[in-house]
C-alpha positions, 0 to 999 in steps of 0.5 A: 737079247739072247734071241728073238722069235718073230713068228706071224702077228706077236713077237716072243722073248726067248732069253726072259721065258722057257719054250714051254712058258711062251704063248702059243700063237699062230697066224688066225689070232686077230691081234699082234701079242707084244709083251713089253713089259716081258722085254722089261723083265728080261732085261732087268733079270739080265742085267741083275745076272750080268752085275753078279757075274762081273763083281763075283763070278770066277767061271771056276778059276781057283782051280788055277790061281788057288789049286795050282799057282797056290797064290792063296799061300801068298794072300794069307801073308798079306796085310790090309795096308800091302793089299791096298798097296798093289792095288787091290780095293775094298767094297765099303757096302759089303762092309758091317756098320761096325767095322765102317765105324772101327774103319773111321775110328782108326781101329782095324790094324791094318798090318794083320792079315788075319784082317784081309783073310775077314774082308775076303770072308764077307765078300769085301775084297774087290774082284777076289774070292776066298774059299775057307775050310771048316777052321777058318782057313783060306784054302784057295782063290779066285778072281773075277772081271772086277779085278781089273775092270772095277775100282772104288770111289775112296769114299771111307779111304784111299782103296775102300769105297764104293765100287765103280763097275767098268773103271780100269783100275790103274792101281793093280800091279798084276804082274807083282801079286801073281809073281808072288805065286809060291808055284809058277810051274803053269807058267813055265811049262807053258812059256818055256822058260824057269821062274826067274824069267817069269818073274822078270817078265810079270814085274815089268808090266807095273801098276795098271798094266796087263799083257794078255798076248803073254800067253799067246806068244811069249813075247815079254818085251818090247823089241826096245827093251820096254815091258810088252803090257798094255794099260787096263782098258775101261770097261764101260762106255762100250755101247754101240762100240766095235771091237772090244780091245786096243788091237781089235781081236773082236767084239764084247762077248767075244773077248769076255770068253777070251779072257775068262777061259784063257786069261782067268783061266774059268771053267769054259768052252773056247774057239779061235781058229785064229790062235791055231797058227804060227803067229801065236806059238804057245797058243797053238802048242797049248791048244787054245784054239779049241778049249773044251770042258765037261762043264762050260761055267762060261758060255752061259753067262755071256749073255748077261755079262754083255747087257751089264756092260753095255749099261755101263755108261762112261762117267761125267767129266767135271766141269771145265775149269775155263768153259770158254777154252773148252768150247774153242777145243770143241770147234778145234776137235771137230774141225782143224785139228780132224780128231772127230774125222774117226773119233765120232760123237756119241762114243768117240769112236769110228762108227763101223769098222774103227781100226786103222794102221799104225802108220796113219796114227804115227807109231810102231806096230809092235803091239797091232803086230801082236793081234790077228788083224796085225798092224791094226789099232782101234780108235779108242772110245774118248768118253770118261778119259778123266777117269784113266789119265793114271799110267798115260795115254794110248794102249801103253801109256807112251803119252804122260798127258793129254797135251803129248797126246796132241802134240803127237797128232800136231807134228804127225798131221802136220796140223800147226796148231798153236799153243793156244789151241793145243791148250783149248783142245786139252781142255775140251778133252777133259770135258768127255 
């Protein structure tokens, strides 16, 4: 929780009460007070908080996307079916029953856009919040985390369904919907370079990828031409994981206000020390080490956002289409092919410190390069990998599948695994 009072004999909860509701106690009372039931209520309060923070908190962001880029102008235009197009999904349990039923009947046009100018009206357009005048007109915008780290289960349609809080949505062309910013004046400014190059850059990342390091270091692209985003981690699965990204940077709260401050562009109070260096010149020239504001909208609501991510379990994989392959992949996993020497059970990642260089799993260091540990990559957490098998594997989908994935490990370990075993291996993957 929050925070924890051990005082003599009792135990008090301060994140679930104010200091003038705890108990008084003191050490002559006779019997340990241990409130259980208050720890049941804090947590569920919290996590209550957390989900609404994740699904529709913007931290005030519209300031950014709304106020300054006008993206809102751009979403005005945008049809339904060009919504869902780039990626963006649509809550069916925000939805009336009678527009479910128009929805089913085939009688929404969804070439309108007076229709997704509805769907952000009752809160329906996944991680995107619209704010409306008197008239009916959308006058800005915001985001928040489920942009990115939600999508939906395609139950009524492909895109509308129900959500699925901590899936990565492989389908989001981020760099696309924000090129079609009409002022990307906050860009330039901050980058150095005009528009076009701007949009060179945002359009290279492509559906389900993401390149928070743009801002820190105006790196666009790889050193061999190739676009420098990295795919949507999910966000579930990460209880009793160490660093919270590809490329470490730090834990779960931390890079929550990270991104909500400097990459949502919220309303809060920012520290990094490590961003005040040459490593990360825009970063540095921005001031983004130290970010501060009259009112933080951040800070105090990490805590909750941290429980609700933690309760994100990974998703169950299906059953293996050949159970005896995958029971031979698993003896492999463990044994000859050494993948769980760092890719340990329960979460399928190093227990401890889970980096490790970019010569020990064979590839450039390009994007390690680009963190404050530098050369350093994090053993991805392997639970629920069916979920995210869109756009590759490994932090820029280098890897189309499973099975280049293993035969990267084969000729790099020199492990001479047969075909037969790459195969039974991949199989046992599924199954996480």
């Amino acid at each position: 929780m929050r925070l924890f009072h051990l005082l003599p004999l009792t135990i008090t909860f301060a994140a679930c009460t104010s200091q003038s509701d705890q108990p008084r106690v003191t050490a002559a009372e006779p019997e340990p007070i241990v409130r259980i039931e208050t720890v049941e209520v804090c947590s569920n309060d919290l996590l209550a908080e957390g989900q609404h923070t994740f699904r529709f908190d913007t931290f005030g962001d519209e300031a950014f996307w709304g106020d300054q880029l006008h993206l809102h102008e751009a979403l005005a235009t945008v049809s339904p079916r060009t919504a869902l197009a780039v990626g963006l999904k649509v809550d069916e349990e925000a939805l009336p029953a009678s527009l479910i039923a128009q929805l089913a009947a085939g009688e929404v046009d969804l070439d309108d856009p007076a229709v997704t100018a509805a769907l952000l009206k009752i809160d329906a357009v996944v991680g995107v919040t619209g704010k409306f005048d008197n008239t009916g007109k959308l006058t800005s915008m915001g985001i928040q985390c489920a942009f990115c780290h939600s999508t939906v289960d395609d139950h009524l349609a492909p895109g509308i369904g129900k959500r699925r809080d901590g899936w990565p949505n492989r389908d989001l062309d981020v760099g696309k919907i924000i090129s079609l910013a009409p002022n990307l004046t906050p860009f330039t400014d901050l980058l150095g370079v005009d528009a076009d190059t701007v949009k060179q850059v945002l359009l290279s990342w492509g559906p389900g990828k993401f390149d928070a390091q743009l801002i820190l270091d105006g790196k666009g692209f790889r050193p061999d031409g190739k676009s420098a985003a990295t795919l949507i981690p999910a966000a579930y699965g990460l209880a009793g994981v160490n660093q919270h990204t590809y490329t470490g940077w730090g834990s779960v709260p931390y890079w929550n206000a990270f991104v909500a401050v400097l990459e949502m562009h919220g309303q809060g109070n920012f520290d990094d020390a490590r961003l005040d260096s040459d490593q990360f010149p825009v970063a540095k020239r921005a001031g983004f080490a130290h970010v501060r504001v009259t009112e933080d909208r951040v800070t105090p609501k990490l805590a909750g956002l941290h429980v609700y991510q933690l309760s994100l379990a990974a998703p169950k994989a299906p059953n293996p289409a050949d159970a005896n392959a995958a029971a031979r992949g698993e003896a492999l996993f463990g044994g000859a092919a050494k993948c769980g020497s760092c890719h340990m059970a329960p979460a399928f990642t190093d227990s401890g410190w889970n980096m490790h260089t970019a010569d020990e799993i064979g590839i450039d260091d390009f994007q390690a390069s680009r963190s404050p540990d530098k050369n350093l990559y994090r053993t991805t957490p392997l639970l629920g990998l069916h979920t995210r098998s869109k756009g590759g594997y490994y932090h820029d989908g280098r890897f189309a599948t499973l099975g280049d994935v293993v035969d990267h490990y084969d000729r790099h370990m020199s492990l001479g695994l047969t075909a037969e075993k790459k195969a039974d291996l991949v199989a046992y993957l599924g199954t996480l």
